[in-house]
C-alpha positions as protocol buffer text, in pm:
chain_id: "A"
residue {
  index: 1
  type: UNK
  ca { x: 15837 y: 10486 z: -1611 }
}
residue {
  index: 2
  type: UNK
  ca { x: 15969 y: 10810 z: -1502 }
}
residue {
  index: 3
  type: UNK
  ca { x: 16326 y: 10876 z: -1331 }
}
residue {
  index: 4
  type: UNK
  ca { x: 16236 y: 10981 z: -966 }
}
residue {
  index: 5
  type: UNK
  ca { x: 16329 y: 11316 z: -931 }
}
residue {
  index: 6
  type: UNK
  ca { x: 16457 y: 11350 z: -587 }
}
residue {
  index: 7
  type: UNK
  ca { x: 16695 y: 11028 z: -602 }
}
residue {
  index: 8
  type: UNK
  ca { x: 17056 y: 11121 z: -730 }
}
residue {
  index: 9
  type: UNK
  ca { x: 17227 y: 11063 z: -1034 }
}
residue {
  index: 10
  type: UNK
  ca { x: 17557 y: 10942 z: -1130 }
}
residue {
  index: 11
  type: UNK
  ca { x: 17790 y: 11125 z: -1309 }
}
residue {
  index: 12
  type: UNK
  ca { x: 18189 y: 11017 z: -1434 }
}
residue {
  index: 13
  type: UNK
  ca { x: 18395 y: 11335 z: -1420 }
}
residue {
  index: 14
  type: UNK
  ca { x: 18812 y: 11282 z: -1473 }
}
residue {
  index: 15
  type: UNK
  ca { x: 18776 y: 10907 z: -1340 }
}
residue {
  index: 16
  type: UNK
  ca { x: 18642 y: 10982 z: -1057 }
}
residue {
  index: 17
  type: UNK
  ca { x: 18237 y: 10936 z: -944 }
}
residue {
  index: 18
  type: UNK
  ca { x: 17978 y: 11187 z: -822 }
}
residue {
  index: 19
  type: UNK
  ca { x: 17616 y: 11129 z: -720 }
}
residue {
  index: 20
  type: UNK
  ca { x: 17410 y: 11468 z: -781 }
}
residue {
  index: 21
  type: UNK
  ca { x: 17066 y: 11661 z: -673 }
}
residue {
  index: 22
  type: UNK
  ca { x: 16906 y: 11921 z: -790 }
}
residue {
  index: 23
  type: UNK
  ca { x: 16658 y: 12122 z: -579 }
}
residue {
  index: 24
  type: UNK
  ca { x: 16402 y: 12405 z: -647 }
}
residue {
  index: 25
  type: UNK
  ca { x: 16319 y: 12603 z: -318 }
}
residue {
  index: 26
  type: UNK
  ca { x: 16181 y: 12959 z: -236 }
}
residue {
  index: 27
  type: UNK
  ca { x: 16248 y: 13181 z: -19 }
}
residue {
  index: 28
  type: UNK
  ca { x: 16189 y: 13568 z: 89 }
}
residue {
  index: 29
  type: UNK
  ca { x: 16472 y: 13848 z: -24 }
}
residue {
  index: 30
  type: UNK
  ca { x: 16412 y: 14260 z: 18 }
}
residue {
  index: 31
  type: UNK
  ca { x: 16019 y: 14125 z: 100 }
}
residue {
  index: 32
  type: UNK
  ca { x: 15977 y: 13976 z: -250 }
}
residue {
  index: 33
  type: UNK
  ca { x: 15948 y: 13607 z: -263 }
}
residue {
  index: 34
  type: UNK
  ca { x: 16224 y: 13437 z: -490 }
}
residue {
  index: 35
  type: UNK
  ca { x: 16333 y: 13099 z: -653 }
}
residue {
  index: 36
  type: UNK
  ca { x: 16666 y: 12913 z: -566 }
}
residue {
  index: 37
  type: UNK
  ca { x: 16790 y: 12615 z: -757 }
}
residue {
  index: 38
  type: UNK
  ca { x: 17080 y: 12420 z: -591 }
}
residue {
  index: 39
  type: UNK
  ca { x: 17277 y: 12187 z: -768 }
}
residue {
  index: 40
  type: UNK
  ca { x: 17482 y: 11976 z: -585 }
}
residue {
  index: 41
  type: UNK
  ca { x: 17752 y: 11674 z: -624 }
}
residue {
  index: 42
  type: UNK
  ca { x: 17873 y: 11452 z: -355 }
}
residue {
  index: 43
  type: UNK
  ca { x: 18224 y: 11224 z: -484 }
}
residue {
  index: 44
  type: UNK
  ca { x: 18209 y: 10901 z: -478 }
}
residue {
  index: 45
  type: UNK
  ca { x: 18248 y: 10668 z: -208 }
}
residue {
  index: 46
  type: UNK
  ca { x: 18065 y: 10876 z: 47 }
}
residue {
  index: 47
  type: UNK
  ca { x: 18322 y: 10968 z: 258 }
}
residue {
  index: 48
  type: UNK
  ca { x: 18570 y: 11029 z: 4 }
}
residue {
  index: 49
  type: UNK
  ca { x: 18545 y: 11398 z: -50 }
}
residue {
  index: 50
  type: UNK
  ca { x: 18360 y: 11733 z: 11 }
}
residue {
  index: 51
  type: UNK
  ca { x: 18026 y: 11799 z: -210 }
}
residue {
  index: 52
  type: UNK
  ca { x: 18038 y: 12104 z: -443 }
}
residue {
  index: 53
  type: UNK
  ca { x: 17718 y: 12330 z: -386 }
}
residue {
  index: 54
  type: UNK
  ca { x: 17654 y: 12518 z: -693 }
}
residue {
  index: 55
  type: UNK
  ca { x: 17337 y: 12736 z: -610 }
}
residue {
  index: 56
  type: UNK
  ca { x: 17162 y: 12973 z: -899 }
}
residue {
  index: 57
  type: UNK
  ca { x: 16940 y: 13219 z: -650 }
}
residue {
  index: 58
  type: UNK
  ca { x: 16676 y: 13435 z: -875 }
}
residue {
  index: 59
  type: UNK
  ca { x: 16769 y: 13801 z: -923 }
}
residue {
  index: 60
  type: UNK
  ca { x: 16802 y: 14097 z: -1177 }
}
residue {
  index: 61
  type: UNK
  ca { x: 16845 y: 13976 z: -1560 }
}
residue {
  index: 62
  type: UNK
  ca { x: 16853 y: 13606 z: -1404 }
}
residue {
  index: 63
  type: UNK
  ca { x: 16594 y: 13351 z: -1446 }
}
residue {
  index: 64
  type: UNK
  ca { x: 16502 y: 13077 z: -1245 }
}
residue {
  index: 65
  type: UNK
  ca { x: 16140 y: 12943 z: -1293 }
}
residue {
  index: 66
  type: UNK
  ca { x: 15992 y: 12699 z: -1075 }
}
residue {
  index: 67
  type: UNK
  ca { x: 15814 y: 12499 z: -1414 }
}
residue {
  index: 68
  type: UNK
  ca { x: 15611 y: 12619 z: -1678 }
}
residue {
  index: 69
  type: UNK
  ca { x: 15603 y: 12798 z: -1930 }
}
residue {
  index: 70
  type: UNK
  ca { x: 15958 y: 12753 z: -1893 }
}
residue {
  index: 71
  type: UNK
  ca { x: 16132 y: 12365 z: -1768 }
}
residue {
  index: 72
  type: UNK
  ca { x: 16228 y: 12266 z: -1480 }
}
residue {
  index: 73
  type: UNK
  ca { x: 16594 y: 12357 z: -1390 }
}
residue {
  index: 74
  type: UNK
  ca { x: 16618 y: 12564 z: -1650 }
}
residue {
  index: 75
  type: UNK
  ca { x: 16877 y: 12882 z: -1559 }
}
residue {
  index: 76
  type: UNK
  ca { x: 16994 y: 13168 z: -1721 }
}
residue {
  index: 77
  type: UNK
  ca { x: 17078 y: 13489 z: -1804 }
}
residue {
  index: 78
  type: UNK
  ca { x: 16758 y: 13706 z: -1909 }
}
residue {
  index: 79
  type: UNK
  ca { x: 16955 y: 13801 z: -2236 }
}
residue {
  index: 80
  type: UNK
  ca { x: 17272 y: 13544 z: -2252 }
}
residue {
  index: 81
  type: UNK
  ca { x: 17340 y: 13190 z: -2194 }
}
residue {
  index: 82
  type: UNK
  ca { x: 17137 y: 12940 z: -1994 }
}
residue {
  index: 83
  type: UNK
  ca { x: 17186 y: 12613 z: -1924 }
}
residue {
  index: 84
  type: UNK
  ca { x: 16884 y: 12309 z: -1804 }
}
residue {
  index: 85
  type: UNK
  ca { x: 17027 y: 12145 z: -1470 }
}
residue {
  index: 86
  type: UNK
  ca { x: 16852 y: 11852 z: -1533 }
}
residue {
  index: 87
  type: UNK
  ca { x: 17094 y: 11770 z: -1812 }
}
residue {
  index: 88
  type: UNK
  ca { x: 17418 y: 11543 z: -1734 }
}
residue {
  index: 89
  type: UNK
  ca { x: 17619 y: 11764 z: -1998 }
}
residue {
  index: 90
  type: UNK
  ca { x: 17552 y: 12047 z: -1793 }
}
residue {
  index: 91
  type: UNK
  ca { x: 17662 y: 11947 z: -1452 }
}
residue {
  index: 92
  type: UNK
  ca { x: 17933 y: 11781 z: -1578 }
}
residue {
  index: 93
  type: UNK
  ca { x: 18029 y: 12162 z: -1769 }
}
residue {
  index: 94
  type: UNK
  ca { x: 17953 y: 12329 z: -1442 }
}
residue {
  index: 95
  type: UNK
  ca { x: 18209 y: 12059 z: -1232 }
}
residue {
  index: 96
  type: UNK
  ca { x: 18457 y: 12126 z: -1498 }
}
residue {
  index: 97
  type: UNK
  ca { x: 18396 y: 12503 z: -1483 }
}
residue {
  index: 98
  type: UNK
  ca { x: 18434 y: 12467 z: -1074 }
}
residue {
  index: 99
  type: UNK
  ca { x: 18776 y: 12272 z: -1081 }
}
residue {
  index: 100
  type: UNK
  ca { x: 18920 y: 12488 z: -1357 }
}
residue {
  index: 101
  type: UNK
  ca { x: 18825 y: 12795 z: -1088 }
}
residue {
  index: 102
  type: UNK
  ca { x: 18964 y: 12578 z: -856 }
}
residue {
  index: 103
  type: UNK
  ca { x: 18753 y: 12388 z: -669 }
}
residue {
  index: 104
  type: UNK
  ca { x: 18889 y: 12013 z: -541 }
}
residue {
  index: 105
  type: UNK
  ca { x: 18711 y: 11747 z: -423 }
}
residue {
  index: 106
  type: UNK
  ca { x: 18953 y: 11654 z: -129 }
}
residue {
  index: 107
  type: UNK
  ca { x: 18820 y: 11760 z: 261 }
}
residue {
  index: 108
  type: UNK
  ca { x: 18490 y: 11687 z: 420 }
}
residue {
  index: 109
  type: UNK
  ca { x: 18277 y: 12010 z: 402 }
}
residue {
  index: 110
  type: UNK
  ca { x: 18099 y: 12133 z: 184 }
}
residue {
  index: 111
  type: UNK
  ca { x: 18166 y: 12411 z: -93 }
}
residue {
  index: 112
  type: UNK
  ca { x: 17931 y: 12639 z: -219 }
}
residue {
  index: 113
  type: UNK
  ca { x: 17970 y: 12810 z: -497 }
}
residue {
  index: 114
  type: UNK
  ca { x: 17758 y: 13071 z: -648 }
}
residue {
  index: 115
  type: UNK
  ca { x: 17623 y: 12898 z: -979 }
}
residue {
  index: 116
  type: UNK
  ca { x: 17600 y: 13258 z: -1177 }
}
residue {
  index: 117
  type: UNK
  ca { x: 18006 y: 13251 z: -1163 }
}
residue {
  index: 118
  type: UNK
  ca { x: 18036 y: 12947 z: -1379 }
}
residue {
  index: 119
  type: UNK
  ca { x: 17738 y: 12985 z: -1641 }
}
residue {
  index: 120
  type: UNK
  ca { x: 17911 y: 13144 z: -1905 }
}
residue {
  index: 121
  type: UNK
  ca { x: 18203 y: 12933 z: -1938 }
}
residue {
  index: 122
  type: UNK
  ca { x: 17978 y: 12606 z: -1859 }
}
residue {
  index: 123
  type: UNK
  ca { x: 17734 y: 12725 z: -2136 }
}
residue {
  index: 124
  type: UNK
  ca { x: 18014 y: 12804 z: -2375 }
}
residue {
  index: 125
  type: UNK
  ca { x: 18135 y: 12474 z: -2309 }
}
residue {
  index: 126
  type: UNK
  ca { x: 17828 y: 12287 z: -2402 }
}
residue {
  index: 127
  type: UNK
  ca { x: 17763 y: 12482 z: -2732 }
}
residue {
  index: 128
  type: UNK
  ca { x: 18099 y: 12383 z: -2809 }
}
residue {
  index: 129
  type: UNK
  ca { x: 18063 y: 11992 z: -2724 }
}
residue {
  index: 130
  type: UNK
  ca { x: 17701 y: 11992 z: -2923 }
}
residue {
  index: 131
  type: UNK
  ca { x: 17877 y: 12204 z: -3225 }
}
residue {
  index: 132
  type: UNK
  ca { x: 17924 y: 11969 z: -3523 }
}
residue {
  index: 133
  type: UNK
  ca { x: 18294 y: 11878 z: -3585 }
}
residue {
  index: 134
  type: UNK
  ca { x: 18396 y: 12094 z: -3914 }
}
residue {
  index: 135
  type: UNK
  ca { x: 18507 y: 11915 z: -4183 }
}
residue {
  index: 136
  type: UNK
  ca { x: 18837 y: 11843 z: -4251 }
}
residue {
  index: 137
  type: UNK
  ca { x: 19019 y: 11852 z: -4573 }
}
């Protein structure tokens, strides 16, 4: 049976636990209709800290289909890295990418971040993880 797509997931980030959505929603910019997707992580126990909004808004050289022929949450750069939001590897690059820049977890509002600021080093930092150790000798 599928995984319902609108209840959160769990993620384990530095010992500490986040729940996390993703949502796909449109919207008009300049008269030209456009696609959002907003990633975002709440810490865990509710109550415990402020959720990170990471939000990738459609817009020149940046992709962010709604579906087919490309997946859903899939985000990227027209000719550079991308990353699928619908991957755990990939929030959990984009939360590392956000606390590196500086983002913490402590207060009770919420942060939003512009997503496009973190793709590069969040997609660098999952071709790293998935490159194969070299050998040693």
């Amino acid at each position: 049976m599928p995984r319902d797509p609108k209840k959160p997931r769990r993620l384990i980030a530095a010992g500490r636990a986040y729940l996390w959505t993703l949502r796909h929603s449109h919207g008009v910019v300049d008269g030209v209709r456009s696609c959002c997707e907003t990633l975002t992580l709440y810490p865990q126990p509710t109550g415990t800290g402020r959720p990170l909004r990471i939000v990738f808004a459609e817009g020149p050289s940046r992709y962010v289909p709604g579906g087919a022929p490309l997946g859903s949450g899939d985000v990227g750069f027209a000719r550079g890295p991308d990353l699928n939001l619908h991957e755990p590897g990939a929030v959990r690059a984009l939360l590392d990418v956000a606390s590196a820049q500086g983002w913490q977890p402590d207060g009770q509002q919420v942060v939003e971040i512009d997503g496009w600021s973190l793709l590069e080093a969040a997609a660098a930092m999952r071709a790293e993880a998935a490159a194969p150790a070299s050998p040693t000798e």
